[in-house]
Wavefront OBJ file of the C-alpha trace (Angstrom):
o trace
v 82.819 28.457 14.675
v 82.607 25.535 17.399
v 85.846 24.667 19.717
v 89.293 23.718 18.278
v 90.017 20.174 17.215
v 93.356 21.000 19.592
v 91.314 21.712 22.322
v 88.236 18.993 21.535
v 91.637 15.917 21.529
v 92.127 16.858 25.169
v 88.958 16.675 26.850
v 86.321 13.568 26.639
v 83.516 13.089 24.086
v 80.109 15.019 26.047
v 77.999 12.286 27.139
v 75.410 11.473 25.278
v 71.516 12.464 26.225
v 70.372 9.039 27.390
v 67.111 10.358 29.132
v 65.782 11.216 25.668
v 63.393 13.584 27.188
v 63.081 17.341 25.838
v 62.646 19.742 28.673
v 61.656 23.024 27.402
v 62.467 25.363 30.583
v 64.859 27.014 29.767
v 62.845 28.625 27.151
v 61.279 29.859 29.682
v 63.284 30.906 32.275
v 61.078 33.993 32.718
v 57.981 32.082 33.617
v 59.551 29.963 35.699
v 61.320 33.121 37.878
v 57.217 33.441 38.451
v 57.321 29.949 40.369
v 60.900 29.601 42.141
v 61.524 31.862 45.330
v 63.074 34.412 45.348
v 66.785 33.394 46.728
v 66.570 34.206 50.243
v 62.710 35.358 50.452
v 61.727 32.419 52.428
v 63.736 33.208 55.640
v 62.066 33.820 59.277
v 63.963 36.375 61.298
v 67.288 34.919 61.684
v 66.917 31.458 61.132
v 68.992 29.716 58.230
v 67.482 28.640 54.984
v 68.033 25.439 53.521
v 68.465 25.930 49.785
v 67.925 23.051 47.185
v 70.232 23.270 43.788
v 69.274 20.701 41.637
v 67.242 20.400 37.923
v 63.547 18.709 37.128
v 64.241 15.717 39.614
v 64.436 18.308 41.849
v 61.322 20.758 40.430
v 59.948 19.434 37.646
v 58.405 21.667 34.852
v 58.373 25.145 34.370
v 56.407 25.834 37.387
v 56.594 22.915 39.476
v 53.337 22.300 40.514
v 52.310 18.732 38.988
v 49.864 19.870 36.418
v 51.101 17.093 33.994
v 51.568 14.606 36.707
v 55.626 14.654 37.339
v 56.816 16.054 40.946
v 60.535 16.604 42.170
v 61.787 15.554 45.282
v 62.588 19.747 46.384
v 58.166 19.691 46.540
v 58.385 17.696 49.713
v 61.513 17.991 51.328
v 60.506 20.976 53.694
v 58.686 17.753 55.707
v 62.167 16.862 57.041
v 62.559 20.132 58.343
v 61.336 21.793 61.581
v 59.797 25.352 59.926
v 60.657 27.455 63.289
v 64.402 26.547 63.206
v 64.855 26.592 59.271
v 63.213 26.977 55.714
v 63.542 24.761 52.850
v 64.331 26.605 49.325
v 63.523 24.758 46.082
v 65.656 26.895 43.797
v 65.750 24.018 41.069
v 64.624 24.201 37.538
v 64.215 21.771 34.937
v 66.817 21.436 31.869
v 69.235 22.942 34.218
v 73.045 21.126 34.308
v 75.905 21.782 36.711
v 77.134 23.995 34.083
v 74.321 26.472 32.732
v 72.681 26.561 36.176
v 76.367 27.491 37.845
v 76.395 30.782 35.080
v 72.352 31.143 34.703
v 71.330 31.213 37.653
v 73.354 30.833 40.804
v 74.281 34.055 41.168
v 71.687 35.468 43.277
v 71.365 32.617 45.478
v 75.026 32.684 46.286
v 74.431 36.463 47.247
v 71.566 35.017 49.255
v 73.346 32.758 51.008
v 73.994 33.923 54.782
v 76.565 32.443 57.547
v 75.066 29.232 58.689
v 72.668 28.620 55.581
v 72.821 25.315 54.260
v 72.926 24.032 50.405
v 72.003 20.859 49.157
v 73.672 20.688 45.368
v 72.233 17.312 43.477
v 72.829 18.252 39.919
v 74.274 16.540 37.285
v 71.058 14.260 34.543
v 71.659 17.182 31.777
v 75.198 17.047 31.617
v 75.259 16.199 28.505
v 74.887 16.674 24.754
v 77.143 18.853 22.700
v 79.359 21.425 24.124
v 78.763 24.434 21.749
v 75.770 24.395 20.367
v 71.775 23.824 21.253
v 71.294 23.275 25.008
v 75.024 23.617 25.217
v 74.642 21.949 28.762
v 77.162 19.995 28.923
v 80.495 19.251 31.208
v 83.887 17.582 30.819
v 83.190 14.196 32.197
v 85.039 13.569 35.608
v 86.779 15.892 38.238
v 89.822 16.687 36.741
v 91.287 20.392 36.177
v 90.406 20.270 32.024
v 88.605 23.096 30.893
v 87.956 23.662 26.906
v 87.334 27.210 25.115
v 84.186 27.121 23.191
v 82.077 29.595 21.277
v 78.674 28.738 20.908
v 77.918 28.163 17.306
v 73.970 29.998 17.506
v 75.422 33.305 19.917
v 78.666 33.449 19.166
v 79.447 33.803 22.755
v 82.685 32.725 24.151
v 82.768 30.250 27.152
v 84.851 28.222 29.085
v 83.670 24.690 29.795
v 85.207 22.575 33.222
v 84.563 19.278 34.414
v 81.810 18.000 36.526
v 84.006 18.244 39.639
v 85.126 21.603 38.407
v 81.594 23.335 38.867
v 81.186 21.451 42.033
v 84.546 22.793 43.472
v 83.188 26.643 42.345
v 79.756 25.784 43.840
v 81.574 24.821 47.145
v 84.080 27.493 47.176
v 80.806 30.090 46.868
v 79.064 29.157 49.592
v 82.027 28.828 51.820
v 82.488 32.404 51.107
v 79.532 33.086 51.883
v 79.889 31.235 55.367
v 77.546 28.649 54.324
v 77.305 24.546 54.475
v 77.521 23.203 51.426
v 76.509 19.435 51.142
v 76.864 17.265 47.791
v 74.164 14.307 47.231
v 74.096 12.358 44.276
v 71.599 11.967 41.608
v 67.874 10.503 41.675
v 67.878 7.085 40.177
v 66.499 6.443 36.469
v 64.117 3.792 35.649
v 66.856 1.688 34.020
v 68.100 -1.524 34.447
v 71.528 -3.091 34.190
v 72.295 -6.688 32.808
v 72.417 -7.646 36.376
v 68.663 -6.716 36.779
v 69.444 -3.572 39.046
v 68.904 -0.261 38.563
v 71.677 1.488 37.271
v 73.549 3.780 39.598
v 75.037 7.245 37.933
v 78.659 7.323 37.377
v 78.325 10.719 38.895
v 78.475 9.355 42.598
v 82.064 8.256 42.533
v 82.413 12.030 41.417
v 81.069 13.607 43.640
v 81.930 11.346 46.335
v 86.058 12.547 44.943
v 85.147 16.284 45.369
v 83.233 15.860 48.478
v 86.506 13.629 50.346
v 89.020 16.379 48.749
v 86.903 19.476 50.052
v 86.028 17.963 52.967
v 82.166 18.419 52.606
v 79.499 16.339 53.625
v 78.489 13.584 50.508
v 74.797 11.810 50.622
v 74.403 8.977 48.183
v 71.165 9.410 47.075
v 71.508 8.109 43.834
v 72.211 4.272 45.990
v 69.884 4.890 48.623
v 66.430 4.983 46.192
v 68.252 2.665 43.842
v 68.420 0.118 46.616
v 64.904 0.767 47.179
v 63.652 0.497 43.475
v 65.493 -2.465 43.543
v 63.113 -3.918 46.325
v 60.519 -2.561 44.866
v 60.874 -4.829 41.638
v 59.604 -3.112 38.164
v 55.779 -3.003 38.445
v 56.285 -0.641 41.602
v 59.393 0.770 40.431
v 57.115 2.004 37.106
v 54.709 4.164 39.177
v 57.183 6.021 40.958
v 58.112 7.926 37.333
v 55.550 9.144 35.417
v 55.418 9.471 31.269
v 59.255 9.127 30.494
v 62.271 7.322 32.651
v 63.731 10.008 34.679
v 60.989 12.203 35.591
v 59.293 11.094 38.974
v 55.918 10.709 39.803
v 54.787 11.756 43.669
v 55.487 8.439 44.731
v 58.820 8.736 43.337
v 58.994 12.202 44.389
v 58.403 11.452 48.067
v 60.385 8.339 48.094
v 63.586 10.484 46.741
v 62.604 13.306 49.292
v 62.572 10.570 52.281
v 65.967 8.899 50.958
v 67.403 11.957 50.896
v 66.628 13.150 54.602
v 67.296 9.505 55.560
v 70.999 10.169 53.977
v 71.364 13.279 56.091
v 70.221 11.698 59.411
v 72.241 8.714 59.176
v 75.833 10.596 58.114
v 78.076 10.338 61.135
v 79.869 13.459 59.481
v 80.356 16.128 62.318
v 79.624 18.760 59.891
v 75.948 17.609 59.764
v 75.286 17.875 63.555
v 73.296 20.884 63.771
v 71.285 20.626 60.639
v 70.063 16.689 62.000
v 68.889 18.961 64.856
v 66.774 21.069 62.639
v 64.727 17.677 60.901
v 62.144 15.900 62.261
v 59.938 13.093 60.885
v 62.460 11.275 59.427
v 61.654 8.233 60.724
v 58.751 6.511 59.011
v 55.389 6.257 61.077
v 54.579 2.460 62.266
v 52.612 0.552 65.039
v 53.601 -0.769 68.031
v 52.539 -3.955 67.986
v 52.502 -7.014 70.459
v 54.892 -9.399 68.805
v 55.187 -11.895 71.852
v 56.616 -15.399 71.067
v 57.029 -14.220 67.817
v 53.537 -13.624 67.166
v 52.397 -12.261 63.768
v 50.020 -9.328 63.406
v 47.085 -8.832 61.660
v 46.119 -6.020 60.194
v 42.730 -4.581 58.986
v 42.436 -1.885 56.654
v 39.437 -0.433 55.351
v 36.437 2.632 56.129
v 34.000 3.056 58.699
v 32.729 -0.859 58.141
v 35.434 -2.057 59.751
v 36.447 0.770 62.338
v 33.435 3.076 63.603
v 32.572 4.616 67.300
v 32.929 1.098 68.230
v 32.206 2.186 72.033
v 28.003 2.423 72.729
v 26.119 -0.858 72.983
v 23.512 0.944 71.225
v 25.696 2.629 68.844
v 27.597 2.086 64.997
v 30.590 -0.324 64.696
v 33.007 -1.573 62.566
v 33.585 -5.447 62.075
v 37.427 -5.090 62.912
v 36.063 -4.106 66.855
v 34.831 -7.627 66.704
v 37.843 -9.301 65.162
v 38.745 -10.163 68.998
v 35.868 -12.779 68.917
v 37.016 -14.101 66.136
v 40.633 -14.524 65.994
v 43.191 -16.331 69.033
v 44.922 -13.486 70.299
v 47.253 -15.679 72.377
v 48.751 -16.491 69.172
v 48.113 -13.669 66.329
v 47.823 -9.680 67.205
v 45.125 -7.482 66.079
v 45.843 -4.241 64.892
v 42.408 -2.095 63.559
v 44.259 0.312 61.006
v 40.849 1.225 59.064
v 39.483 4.576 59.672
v 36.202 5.775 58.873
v 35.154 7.837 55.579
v 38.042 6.484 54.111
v 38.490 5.317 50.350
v 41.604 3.687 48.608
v 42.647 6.723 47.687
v 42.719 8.823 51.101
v 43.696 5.934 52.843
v 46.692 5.959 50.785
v 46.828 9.769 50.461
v 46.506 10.485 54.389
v 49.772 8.746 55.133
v 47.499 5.399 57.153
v 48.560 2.667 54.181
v 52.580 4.197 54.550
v 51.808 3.383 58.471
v 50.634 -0.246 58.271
v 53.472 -1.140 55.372
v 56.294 0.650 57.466
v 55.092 -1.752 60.575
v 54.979 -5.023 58.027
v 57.053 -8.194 58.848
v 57.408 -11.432 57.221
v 54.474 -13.707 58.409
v 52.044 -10.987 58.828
v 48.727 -11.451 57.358
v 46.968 -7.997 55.635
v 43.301 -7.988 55.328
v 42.473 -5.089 52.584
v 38.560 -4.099 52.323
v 37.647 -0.885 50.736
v 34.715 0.018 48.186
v 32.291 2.041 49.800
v 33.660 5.619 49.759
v 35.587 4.702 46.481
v 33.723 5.806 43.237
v 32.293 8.959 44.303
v 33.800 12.483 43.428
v 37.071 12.666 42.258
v 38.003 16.534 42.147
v 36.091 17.877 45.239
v 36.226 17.009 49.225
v 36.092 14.770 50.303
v 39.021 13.991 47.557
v 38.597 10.178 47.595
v 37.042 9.018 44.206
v 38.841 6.559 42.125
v 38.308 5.552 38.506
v 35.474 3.326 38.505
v 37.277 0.001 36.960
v 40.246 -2.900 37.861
v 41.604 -2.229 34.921
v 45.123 0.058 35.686
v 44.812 3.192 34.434
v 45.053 6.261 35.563
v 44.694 10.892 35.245
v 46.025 13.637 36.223
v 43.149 15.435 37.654
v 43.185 19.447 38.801
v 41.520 19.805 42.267
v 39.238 22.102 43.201
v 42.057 23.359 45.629
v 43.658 24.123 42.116
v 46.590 21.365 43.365
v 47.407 18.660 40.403
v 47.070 14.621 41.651
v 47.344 11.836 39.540
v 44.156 9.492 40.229
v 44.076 5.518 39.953
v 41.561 3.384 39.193
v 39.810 1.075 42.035
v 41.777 -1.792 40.892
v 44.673 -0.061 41.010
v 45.095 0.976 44.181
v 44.122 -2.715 45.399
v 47.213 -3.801 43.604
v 49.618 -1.340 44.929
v 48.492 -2.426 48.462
v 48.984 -6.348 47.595
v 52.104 -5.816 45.720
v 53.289 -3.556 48.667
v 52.701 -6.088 51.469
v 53.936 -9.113 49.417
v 57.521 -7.339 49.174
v 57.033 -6.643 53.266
v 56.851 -10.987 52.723
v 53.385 -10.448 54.659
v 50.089 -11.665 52.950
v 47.845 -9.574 51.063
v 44.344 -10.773 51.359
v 40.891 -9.104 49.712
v 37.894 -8.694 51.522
v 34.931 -7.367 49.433
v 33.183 -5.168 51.213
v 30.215 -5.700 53.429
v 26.411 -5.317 51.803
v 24.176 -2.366 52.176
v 20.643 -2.902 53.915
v 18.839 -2.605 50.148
v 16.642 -5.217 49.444
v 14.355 -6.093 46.066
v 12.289 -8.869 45.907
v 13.163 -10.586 49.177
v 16.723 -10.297 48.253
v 19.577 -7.705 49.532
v 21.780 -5.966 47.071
v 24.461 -7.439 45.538
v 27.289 -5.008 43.605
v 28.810 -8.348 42.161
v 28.935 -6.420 38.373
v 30.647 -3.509 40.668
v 32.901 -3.853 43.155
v 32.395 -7.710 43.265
v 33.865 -7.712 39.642
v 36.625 -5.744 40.450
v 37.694 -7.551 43.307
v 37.375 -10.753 41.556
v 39.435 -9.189 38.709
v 42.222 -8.427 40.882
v 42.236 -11.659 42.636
v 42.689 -13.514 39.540
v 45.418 -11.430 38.413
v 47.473 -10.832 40.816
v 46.359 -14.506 42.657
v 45.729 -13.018 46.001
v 43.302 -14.748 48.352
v 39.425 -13.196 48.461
v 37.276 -13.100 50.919
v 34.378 -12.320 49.741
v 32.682 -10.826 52.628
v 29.932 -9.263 50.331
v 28.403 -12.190 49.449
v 28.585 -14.392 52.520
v 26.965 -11.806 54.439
v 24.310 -11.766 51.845
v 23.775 -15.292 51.718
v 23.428 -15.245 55.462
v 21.313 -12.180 55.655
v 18.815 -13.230 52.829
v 18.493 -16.717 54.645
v 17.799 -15.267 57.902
v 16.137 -11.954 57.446
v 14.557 -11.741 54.147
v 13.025 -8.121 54.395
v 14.930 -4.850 54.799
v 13.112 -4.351 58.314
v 13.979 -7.489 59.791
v 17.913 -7.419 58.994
v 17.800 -3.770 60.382
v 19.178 -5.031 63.472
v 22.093 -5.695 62.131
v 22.446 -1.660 60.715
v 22.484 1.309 62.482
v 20.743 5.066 61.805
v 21.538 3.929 57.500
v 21.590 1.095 55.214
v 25.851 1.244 55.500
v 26.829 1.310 58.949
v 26.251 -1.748 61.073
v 25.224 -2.356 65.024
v 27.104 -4.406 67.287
v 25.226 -7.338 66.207
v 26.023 -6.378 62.350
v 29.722 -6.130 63.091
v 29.743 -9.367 65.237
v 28.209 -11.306 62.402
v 30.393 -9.758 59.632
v 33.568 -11.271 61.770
v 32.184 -14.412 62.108
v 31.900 -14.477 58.005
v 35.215 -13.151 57.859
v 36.183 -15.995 59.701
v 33.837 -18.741 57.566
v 35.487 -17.174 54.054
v 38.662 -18.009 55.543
v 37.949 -21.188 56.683
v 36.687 -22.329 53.652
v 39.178 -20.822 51.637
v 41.882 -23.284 53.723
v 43.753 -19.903 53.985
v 46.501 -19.949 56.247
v 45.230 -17.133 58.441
v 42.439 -19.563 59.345
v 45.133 -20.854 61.432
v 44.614 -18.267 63.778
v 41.107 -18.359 64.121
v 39.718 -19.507 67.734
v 38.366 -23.229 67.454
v 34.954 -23.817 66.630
l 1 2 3 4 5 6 7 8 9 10 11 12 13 14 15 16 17 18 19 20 21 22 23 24 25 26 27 28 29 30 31 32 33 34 35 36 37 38 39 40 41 42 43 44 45 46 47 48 49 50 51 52 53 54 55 56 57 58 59 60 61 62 63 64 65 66 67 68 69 70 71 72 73 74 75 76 77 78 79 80 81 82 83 84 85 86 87 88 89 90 91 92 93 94 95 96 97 98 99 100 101 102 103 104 105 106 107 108 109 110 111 112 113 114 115 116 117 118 119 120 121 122 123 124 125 126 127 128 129 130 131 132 133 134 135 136 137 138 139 140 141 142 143 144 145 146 147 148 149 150 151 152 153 154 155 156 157 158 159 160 161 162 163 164 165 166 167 168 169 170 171 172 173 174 175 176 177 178 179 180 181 182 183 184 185 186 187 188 189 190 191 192 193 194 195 196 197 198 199 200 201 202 203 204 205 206 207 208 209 210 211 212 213 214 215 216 217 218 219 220 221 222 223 224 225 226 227 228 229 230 231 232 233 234 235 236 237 238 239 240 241 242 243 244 245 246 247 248 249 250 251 252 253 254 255 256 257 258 259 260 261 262 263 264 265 266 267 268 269 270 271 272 273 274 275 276 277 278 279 280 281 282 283 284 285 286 287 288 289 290 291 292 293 294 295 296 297 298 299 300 301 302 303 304 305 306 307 308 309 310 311 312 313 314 315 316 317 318 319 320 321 322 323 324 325 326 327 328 329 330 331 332 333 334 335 336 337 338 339 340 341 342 343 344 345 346 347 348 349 350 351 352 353 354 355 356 357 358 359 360 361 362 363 364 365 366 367 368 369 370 371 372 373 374 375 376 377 378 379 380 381 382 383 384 385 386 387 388 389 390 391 392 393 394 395 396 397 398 399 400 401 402 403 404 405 406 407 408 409 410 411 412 413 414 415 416 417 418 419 420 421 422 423 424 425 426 427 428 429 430 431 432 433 434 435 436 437 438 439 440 441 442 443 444 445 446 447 448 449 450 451 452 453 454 455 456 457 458 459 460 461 462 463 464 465 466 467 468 469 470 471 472 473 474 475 476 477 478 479 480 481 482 483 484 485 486 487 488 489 490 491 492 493 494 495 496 497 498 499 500 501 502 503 504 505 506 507 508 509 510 511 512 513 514 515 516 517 518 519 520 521 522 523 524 525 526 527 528 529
């Protein structure tokens, strides 16, 4: 039999499911005990653990490791945290609401928890559906004392159901008794939009944010901090941070959720927090100092070992970015070299550099992107910078052979996320194809124009960024001055890729004549001729 009509009158309708996504975990609760800690394992001597209670936003999948492509934020949050003063616990697991997690499986982390342990609870996207049968997940909407006597129809065992705020008051009162700090945060964002064109924000924030003011515990809107950021982001951007359904996060979203949330934590003024702020580090996002005199604008130069190498022997390799100096008027535009040798799309991106050069973005900056030669190589094996060889988006997850999960983009791809990324900075994206290899065939050097001079062209014309194309200007100059393989190797160094002072000197200067005859407003910064 299901609950009373008596009892059903008094208590809201369950919400409904609106994430539409079946999460099978907790089938298989016994698999996934293989890939959650064990509650407490993770402690050093007597430092406090920080322990994460939360569902697949939080760990996504049974084991939580990415293999079809979805991360939760728990994955990287231990990078807020300083590992000699305290560990971070992921002790979430998909399909899990406040309710069936509260009497599935908090019991042995509450026994866990020590005096001075801290615990994040962020729970909340499953409750929903019916009450008494199925998932039977669900919780009386709101904070108020209701509870409702249910038997559930496939068991036949007896349960009472409370509210939201009911479960979070029990959560709170067990780790008080166990002497530790509990702290509510609100829910990850869903990729949904309201009439308004925002993302919609969880009715479960003004919830918790009730519970947390009566109780007197620390409240972190997380739910509003990555909404306001998906917001910025606009929907192209917004799209990549999930991955195969709306609610699930990708590792962009993943790590955006997981910086949000130690961004909340830092910036509370509540006392309480004090001595777990002194426990994070790296909160603050990585950027350049840059010379901004007069209101200067910067430019910066991304790319691989073209663009930045030793850059220090006369006689030795060097990028054209060392040169940009001879180029470019510093007294009225900064330089900042932010390539890096050996570096593709991909690792750029991976390594943390692109994060670095978009955190240090303001409006009227100028971005010159160049990548290509370090880009379609192996995907799945160190150096762990190949990308799908088209402009086309698309994209896989891929297994290491580190036997780690990473989604992989295509060339084109990755160009895009860099333009689109600097364009919301309001800075401007430009392409620079990259710089020709010392191959020659019949008096002529190579050209990769049905290669990486397609894609780059591909790109330009659909996302109408500016293109320097470097590639072929270089060519033209080299086949017009050199004509043989031995007389342009002054311009290379010990291989056909890397390029002498001379080489990067002259691949500045046709930096410099693409922009000029492109009329591009960087030109404006070039030195007079």
């Amino acid at each position: 039999m299901g609950m009373s009509m008596v009892a059903a009158a008094q208590v809201p309708e369950a919400p409904k499911d609106v994430n539409g996504v079946v999460d099978n975990t907790p089938d298989s609760i016994a698999q996934a005990m293989t890939a959650r800690p064990v509650p407490g394992s993770s402690r050093v001597g007597t430092n406090p653990v920080l322990f994460l209670i939360g569902n697949s936003t939080m760990r996504t999948g049974t084991l939580g490791n990415g293999n079809n492509g979805q991360w939760g934020w728990g994955y990287y949050a231990h990078n807020y945290f300083d590992p000699t003063k305290i560990t971070v616990e992921n002790q979430a697991l998909g399909g899990m609401s406040s309710r069936t997690f509260y009497n599935q499986l908090w019991q042995p982390i509450k026994q866990a928890i020590r005096p001075g342990d801290w615990v994040i609870i962020s729970i909340g996207h499953n409750d929903n559906g019916p009450y008494d049968e199925g998932r039977a997940r669900a919780s009386i909407p709101g904070v108020g004392d209701d509870s409702l006597q249910v038997v559930i129809k496939e068991t036949g065992v007896h349960e009472t159901v409370y509210t939201y705020g009911g479960y979070m008051r029990r959560y709170i009162r067990d780790v008080r008794q166990q002497g530790g700090n509990p702290i509510l945060m609100s829910l990850t964002p869903r990729n949904a939009y309201d009439e308004q064109g925002r993302i919609v924000r969880k009715p479960h924030t003004q919830w918790l944010m009730q519970v947390a003011a009566e109780e007197g515990v620390p409240f972190v809107d997380l739910n509003e901090l990555s909404g306001r950021k998906l917001d910025r982001y606009g929907a192209w951007k917004t799209s990549y941070h999930f991955f195969l359904d709306k609610i699930h996060t990708s590792r962009f979203g993943a790590m955006m959720n997981a910086q949000s949330a130690a961004e909340g934590l830092m910036a509370s003024h509540n006392p309480a927090l004090r001595p777990l702020q002194a426990m994070m580090r790296g909160v603050v996002p990585a950027s350049y100092e840059v010379d901004r005199t007069g209101g200067k604008p910067v430019v910066f130069i991304t790319g691989d070992s073209t663009v930045k190498n030793e850059d220090k022997e006369t006689d030795g390799m060097w990028g054209w970015g060392s040169q940009a100096g001879t180029v470019f008027d510093e007294r009225r535009i900064s330089i900042v070299n932010a390539a890096m040798a050996g570096r593709s799309c991909r690792s750029y991106l991976n390594e943390g550099r692109w994060d670095k050069v978009y955190n240090s973005l303001q409006p009227g900056d100028f971005v010159l992107i160049q990548f290509g030669h370090n880009d379609i190589s192996v995907i799945d094996k160190p150096k762990y910078r190949g990308a799908i060889a088209t402009a086309t988006d698309t994209c896989h997850v891929y297994k290491l052979d580190t036997g780690h999960y990473e989604v992989v983009y295509s060339f084109g791809w990755y160009l895009k996320k860099f333009i689109q990324d600097v364009r919301e900075k309001g800075a401007t994206p430009i392409l620079v194809s990259l710089t020709p290899r010392n191959e020659w065939t019949d008096g002529k050097i190579e050209r990769r124009n049905d290669s990486y001079g397609k894609w780059y062209r591909q790109v330009a014309e659909e996302t109408g960024v500016e293109l320097v194309d470097l590639h072929n200007i270089a060519a033209d100059l080299l086949d017009k001055k050199c004509g043989s393989k031995a007389r342009a190797q002054k311009y290379y160094k010990r291989d056909h890729t890397h390029t002498s002072l001379l080489g990067a000197k002259t691949n500045a200067q046709c930096v410099a004549k693409g922009l000029r005859d492109n009329h591009s407003v960087l030109a404006n910064y070039l030195k007079k001729k």
